[in-house]
Rosetta silent file (secondary structure, phi, psi, omega in degrees, C-alpha in Angstrom):
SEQUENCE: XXXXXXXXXXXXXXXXXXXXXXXXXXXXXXXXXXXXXXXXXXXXXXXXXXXXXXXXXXXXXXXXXXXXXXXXXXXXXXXXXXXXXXX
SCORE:     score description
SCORE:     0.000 S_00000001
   1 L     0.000  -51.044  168.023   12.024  201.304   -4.123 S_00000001
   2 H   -24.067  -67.459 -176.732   13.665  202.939   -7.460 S_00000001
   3 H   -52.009  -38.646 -149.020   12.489  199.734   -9.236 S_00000001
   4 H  -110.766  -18.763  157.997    8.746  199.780   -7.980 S_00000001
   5 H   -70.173  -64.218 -147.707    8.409  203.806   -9.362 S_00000001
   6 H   -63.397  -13.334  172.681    9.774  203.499  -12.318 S_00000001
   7 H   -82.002  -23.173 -170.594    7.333  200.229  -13.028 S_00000001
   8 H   -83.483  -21.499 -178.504    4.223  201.822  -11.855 S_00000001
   9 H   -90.084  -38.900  154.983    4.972  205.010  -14.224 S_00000001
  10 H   -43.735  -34.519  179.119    5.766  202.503  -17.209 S_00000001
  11 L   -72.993  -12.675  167.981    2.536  200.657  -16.321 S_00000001
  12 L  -139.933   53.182 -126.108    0.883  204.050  -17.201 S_00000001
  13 L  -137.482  148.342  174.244    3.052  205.298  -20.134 S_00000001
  14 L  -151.040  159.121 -177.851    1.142  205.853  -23.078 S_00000001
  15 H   -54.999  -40.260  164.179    2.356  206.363  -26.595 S_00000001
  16 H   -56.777  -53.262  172.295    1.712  210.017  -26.937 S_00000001
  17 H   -46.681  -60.979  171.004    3.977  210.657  -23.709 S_00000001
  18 H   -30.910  -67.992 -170.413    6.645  208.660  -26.079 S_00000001
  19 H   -60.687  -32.656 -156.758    5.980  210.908  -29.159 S_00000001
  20 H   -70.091  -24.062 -179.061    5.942  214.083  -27.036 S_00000001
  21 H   -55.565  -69.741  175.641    9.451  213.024  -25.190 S_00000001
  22 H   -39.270  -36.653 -166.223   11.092  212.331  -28.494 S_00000001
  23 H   -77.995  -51.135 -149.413    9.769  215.557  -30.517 S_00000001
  24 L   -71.892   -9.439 -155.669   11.100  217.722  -27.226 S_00000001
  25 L  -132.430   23.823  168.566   14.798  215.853  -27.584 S_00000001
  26 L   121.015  -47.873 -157.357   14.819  216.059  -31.504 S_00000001
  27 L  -105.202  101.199 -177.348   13.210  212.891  -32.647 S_00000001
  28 L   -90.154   93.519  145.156   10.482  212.490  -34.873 S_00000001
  29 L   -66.295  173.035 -167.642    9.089  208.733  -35.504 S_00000001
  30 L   -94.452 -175.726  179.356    6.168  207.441  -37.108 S_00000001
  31 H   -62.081  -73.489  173.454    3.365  205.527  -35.720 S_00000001
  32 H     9.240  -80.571 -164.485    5.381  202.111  -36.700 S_00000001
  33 H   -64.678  -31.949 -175.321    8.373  203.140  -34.945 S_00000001
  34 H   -51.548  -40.698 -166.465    6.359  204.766  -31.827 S_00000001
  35 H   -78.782  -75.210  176.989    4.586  201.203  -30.953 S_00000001
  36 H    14.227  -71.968 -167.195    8.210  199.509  -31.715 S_00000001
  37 H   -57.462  -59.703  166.663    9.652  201.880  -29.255 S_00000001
  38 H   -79.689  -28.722  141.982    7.197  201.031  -26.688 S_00000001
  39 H   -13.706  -43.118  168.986    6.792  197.699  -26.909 S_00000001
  40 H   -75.822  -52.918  178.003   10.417  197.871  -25.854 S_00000001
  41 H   -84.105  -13.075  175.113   10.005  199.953  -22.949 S_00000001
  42 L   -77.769  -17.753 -144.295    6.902  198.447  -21.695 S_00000001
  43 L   -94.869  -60.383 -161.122    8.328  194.629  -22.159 S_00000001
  44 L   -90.855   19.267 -170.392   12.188  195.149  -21.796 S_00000001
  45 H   -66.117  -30.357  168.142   12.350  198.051  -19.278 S_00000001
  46 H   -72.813  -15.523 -174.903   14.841  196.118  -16.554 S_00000001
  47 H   -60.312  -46.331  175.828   16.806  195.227  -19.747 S_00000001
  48 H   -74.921  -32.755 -170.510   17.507  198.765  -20.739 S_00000001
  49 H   -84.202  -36.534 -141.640   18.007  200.118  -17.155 S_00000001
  50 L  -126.409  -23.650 -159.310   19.891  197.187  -15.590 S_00000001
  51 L  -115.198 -147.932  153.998   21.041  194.397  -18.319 S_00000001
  52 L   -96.083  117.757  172.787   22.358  194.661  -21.495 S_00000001
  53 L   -68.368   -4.226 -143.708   20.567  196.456  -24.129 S_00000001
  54 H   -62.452  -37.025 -158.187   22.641  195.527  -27.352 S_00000001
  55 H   -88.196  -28.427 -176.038   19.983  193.594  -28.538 S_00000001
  56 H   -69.235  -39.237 -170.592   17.039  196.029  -27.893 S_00000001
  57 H   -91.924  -30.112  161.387   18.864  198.654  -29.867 S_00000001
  58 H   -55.464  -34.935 -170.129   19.901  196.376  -32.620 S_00000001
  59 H   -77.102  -10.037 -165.653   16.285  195.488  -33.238 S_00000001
  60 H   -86.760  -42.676 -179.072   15.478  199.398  -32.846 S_00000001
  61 H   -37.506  -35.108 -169.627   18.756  199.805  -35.346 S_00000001
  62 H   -88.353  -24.490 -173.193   16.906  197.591  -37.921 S_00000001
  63 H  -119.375   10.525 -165.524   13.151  199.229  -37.747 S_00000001
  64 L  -137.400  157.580  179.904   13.783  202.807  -36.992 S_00000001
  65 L   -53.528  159.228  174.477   15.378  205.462  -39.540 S_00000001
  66 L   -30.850  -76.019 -165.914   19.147  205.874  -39.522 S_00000001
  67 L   -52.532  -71.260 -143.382   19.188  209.885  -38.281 S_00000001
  68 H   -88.868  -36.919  174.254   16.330  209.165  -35.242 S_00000001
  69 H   -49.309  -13.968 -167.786   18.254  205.411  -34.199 S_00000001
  70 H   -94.110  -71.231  171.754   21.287  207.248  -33.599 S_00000001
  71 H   -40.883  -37.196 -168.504   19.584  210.149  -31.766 S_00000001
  72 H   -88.140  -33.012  179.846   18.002  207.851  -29.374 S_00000001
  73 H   -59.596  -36.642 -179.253   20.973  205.716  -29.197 S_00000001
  74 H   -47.343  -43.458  149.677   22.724  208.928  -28.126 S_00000001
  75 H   -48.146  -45.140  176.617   19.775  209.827  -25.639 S_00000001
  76 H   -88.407   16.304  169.498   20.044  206.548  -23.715 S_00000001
  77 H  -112.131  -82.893 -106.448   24.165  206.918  -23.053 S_00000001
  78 H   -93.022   15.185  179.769   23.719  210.043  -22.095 S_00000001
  79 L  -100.946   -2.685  157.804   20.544  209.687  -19.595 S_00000001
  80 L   -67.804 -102.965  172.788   21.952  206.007  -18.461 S_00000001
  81 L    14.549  -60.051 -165.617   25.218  208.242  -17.656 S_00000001
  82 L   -76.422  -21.013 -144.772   23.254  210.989  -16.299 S_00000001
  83 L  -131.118  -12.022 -173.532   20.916  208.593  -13.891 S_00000001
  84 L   -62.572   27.948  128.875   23.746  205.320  -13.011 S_00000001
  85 L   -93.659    9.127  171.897   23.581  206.257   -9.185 S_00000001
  86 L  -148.869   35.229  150.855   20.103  205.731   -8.971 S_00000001
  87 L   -96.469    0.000    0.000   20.166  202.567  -10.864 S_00000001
């Protein structure tokens, strides 16, 4: 059931919802990095919740500044963390 919200609210995710999460937690990106970022969450969204991400975040590690790749890695521990019983 978990699985079949969280795809229908990705499925209507828009980019702006993306910038405005990040600016409220800290994180400013760029256009670039915004589609980057969602590209990733629209494509690879069981990857990040359920699989391994190492690879999602190296490719974010490689395209997104230093400063805001950190923050978001930092964001996803601690809202995986916060959310792993209803994963």
């Amino acid at each position: 059931m978990y699985e079949f919200l969280i795809k229908n609210y990705i499925s209507k995710l828009k980019t702006n919802d993306i910038k405005q999460f990040a600016q409220k937690n800290g994180i400013e990106l760029n256009e670039q990095e915004l589609k980057i970022i969602e590209k990733h969450i629209k494509n690879d969204w069981r990857t990040i919740l359920y699989g391994n991400p190492r690879p999602i975040l190296d490719n974010l590690k490689t395209n997104l500044n230093e400063i805001q790749y950190q923050k978001i890695e930092n964001l996803y521990k601690e809202f995986k963390n916060k959310y792993k019983n209803y994963l």
